[in-house]
C-alpha positions as CSV (number, residue, x, y, z in Angstrom):
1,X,35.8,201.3,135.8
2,X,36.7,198.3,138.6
3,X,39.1,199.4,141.2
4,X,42.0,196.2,140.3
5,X,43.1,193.9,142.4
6,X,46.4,193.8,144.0
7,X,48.0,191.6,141.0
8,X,46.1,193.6,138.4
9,X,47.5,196.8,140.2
10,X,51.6,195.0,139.9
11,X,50.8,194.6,135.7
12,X,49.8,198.4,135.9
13,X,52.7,199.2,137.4
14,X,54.5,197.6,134.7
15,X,52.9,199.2,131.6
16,X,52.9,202.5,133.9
17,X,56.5,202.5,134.3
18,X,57.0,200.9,130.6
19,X,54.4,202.4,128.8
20,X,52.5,200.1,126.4
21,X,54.2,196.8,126.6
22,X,53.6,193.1,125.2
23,X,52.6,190.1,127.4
24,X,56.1,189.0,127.1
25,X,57.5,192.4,128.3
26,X,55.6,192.6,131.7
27,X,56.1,189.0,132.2
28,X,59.9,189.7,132.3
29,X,58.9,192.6,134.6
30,X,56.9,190.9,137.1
31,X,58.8,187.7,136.7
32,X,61.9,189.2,138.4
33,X,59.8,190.6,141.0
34,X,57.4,187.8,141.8
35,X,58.2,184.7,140.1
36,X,54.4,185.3,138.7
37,X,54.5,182.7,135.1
38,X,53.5,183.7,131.6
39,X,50.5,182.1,131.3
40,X,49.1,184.0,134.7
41,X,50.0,187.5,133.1
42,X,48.5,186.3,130.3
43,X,45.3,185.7,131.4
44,X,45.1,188.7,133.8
45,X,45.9,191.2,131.2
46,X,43.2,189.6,129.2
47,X,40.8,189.8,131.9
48,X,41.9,193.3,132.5
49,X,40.7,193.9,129.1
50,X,37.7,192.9,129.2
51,X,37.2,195.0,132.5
52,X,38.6,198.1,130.6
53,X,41.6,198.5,133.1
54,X,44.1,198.0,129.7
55,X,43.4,198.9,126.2
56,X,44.8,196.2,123.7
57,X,46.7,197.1,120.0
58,X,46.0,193.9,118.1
59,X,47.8,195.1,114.8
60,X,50.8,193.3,115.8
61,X,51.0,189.9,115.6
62,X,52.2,190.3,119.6
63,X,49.2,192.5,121.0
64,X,50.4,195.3,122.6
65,X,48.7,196.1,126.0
66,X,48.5,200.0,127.8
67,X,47.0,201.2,131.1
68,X,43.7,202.7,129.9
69,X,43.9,204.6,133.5
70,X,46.3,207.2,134.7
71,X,48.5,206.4,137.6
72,X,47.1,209.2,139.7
73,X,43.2,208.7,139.6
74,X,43.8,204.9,140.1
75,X,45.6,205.5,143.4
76,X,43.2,208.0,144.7
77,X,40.0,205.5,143.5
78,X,41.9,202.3,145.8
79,X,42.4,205.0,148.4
80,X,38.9,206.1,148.7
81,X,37.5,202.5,148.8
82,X,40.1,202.0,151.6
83,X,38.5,204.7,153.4
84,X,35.0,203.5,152.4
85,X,35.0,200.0,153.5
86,X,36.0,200.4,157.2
87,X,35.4,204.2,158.0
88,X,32.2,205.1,155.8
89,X,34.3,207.4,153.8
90,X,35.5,209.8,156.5
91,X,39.3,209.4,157.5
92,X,38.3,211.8,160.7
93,X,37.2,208.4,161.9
94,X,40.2,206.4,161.7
């Protein structure tokens, strides 16, 4: 699975804290926070999709979208390509 970026990473935070949540229900999420439009979330969540960071119901005529990720392993995966990119993987190096 990608590591997300740092937007993808705000909409997981979302349907983490949520749980499974409609386009419209992280919108009014993030939109508080950020400002970030509908038609962005939109179009992130459906790229998240098709990355396989979300899983999408579509038996609803609004789809319904979950983290397909736990909270946990997704933290310690953008952790370890911190430490990778800089340090070679070793945090004795930092």
């Amino acid at each position: 699975m990608p590591l997300p970026t740092a937007a993808e990473i705000a909409i997981l935070n979302v349907l983490w804290e949520r749980g499974p949540s409609t386009v419209r229900d992280v919108h009014e999420q993030l939109s508080a926070r950020t400002g970030t439009g509908y038609t962005t979330v939109l179009k992130l969540l459906q790229i998240m999709h098709e990355k396989g960071l979300v899983t999408r119901d579509e038996s609803d005529r609004a789809h319904v979208y979950a983290a397909a990720a736990p909270q946990q392993g997704t933290r310690q995966a953008r952790i370890g390509a911190l430490l990778e990119r800089p340090f070679g993987g070793s945090a004795h190096r930092c």
